[in-house]
C-alpha positions as CSV (number, residue, x, y, z in Angstrom):
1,X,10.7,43.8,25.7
2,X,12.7,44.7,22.5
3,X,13.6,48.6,22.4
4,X,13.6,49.9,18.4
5,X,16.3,50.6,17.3
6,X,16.1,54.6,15.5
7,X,19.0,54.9,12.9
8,X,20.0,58.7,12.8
9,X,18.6,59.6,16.1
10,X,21.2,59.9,18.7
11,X,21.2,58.9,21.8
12,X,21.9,62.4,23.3
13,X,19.4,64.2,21.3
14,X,16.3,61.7,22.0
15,X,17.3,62.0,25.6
16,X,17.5,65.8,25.5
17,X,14.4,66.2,23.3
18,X,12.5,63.8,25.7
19,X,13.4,65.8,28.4
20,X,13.0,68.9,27.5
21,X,9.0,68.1,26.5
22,X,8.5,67.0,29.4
23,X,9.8,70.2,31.2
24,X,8.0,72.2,28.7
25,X,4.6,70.1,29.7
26,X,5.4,71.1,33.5
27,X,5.4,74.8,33.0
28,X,9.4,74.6,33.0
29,X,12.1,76.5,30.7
30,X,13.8,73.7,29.1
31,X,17.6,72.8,29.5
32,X,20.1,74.1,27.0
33,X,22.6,71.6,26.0
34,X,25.3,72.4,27.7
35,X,23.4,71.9,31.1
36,X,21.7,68.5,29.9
37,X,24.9,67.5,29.0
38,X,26.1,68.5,32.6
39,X,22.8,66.5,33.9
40,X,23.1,63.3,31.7
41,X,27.0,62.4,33.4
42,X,25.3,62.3,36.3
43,X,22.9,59.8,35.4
44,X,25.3,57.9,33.4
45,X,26.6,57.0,36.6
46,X,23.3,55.2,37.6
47,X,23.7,52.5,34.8
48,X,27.4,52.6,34.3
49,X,27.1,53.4,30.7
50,X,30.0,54.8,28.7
51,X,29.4,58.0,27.4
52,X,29.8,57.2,23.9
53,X,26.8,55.4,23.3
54,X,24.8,59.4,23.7
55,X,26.6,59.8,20.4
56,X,25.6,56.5,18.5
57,X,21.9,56.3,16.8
58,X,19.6,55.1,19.7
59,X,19.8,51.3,20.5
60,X,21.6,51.1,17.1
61,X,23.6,47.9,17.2
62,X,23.2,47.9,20.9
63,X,23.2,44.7,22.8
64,X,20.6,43.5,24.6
65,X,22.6,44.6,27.9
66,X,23.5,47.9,26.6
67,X,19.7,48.5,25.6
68,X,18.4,47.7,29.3
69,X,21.0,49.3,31.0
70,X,19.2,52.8,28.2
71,X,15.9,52.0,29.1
72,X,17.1,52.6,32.8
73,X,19.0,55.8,31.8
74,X,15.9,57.2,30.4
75,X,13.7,56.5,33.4
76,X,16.8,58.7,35.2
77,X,16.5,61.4,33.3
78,X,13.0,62.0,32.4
79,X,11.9,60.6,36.2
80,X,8.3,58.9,35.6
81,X,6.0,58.5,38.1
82,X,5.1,55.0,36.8
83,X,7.2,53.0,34.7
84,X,6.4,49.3,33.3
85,X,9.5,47.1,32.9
86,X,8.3,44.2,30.6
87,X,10.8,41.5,31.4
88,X,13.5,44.0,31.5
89,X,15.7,40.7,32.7
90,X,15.1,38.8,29.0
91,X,18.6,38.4,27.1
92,X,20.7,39.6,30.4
93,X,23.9,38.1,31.6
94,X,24.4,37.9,35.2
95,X,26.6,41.3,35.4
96,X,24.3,43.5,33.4
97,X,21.4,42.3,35.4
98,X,23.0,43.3,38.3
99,X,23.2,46.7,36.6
100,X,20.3,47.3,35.4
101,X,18.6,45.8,39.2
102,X,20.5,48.3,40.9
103,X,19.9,51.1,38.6
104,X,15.8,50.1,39.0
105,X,16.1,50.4,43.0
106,X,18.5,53.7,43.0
107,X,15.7,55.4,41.0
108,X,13.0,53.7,43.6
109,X,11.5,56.9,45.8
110,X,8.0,57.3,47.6
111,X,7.0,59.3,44.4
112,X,6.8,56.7,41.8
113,X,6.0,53.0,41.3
114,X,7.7,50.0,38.9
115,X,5.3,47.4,37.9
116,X,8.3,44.7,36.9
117,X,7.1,41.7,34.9
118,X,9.2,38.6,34.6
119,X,9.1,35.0,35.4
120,X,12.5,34.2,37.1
121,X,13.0,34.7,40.8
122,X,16.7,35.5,39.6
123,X,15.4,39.3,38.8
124,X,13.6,39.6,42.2
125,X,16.6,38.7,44.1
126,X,17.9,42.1,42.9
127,X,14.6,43.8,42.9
128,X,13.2,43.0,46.2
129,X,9.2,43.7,45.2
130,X,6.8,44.9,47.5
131,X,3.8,43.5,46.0
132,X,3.5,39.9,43.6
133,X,0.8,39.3,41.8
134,X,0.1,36.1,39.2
135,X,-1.6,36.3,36.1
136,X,-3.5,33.7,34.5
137,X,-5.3,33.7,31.2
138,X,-5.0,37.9,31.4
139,X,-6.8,38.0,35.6
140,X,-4.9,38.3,38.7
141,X,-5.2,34.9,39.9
142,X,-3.0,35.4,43.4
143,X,-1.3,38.7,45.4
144,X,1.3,38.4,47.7
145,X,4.4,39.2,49.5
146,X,8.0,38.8,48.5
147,X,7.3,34.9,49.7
148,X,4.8,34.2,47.2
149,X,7.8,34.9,44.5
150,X,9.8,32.3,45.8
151,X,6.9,29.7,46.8
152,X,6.5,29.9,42.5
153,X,10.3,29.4,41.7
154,X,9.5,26.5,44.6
155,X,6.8,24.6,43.6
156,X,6.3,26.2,39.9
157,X,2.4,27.3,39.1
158,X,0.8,23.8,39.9
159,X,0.6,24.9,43.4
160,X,-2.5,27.8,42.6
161,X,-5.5,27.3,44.0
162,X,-7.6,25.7,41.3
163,X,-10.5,27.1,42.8
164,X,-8.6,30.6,41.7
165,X,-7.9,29.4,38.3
166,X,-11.5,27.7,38.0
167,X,-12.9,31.5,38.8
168,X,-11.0,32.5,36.1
């Protein structure tokens, strides 16, 4: 939920070290810096960060926008097949969380999968999800559609079955 912050690191070179790892795990020749500096614009694109926060330290005095809006600039350019965004919606304003939603479903592809936890509808109205589920006391209590999202923001979690939370 909170990024670190990692004086002395910048932003550029953990993204470009990250990278390259993984390339080097794959079998691949990794990227110069001159072409992941060619590759990174593009991706700055996704998130609509400025370019000058590759040169600060990472998340170093970022705010809580600027440090979403990084986490989704790293899922660009390293490309995970599963990512886990813990309540990647905490601290946002309404502009940033548009950002950051539309960043999540650009990078959205057959390949990989977002497990998204939050507790406000507001986020799924950005990210429409394909699956909800409902945890209770660390067990999945309740699966659903898209409805089931707004049937909680509804009727908030006295609706569950307490036979389902009995089981639990």
């Amino acid at each position: 939920q909170y990024p670190l912050e990692i004086p002395g690191v910048s932003n550029l070179d953990f993204l470009r070290i990250a990278y390259n790892a993984k390339r080097k795990h794959l079998g691949l020749e990794e990227l110069d810096t001159f072409d992941f500096e060619d590759l990174i614009q593009e991706k700055l694109d996704v998130v609509k960060m400025n370019p000058a926060f590759l040169e600060r330290s990472l998340n170093e005095g970022f705010s809580g926008g600027e440090k979403k809006r990084n986490e989704i600039l790293q899922m660009a350019i390293l490309e995970p097949t599963l990512s886990i965004l813990d309540e990647i919606d905490s601290g946002l304003d309404i502009d940033a969380l548009r950002i950051v939603s539309e960043g999540v479903n650009f990078l959205k592809n057959p390949d990989n999968a977002t497990l998204v936890i939050t507790h406000y509808q507001r986020l799924l109205n950005y990210i429409v999800p394909d699956h909800i589920h409902v945890m209770y006391d660390g067990k999945i209590v309740m699966s659903g559609g898209k409805e089931l999202a707004l049937e909680l923001e509804e009727k908030g979690y006295d609706f569950l079955d307490e036979k389902a939370l009995a089981a639990v």
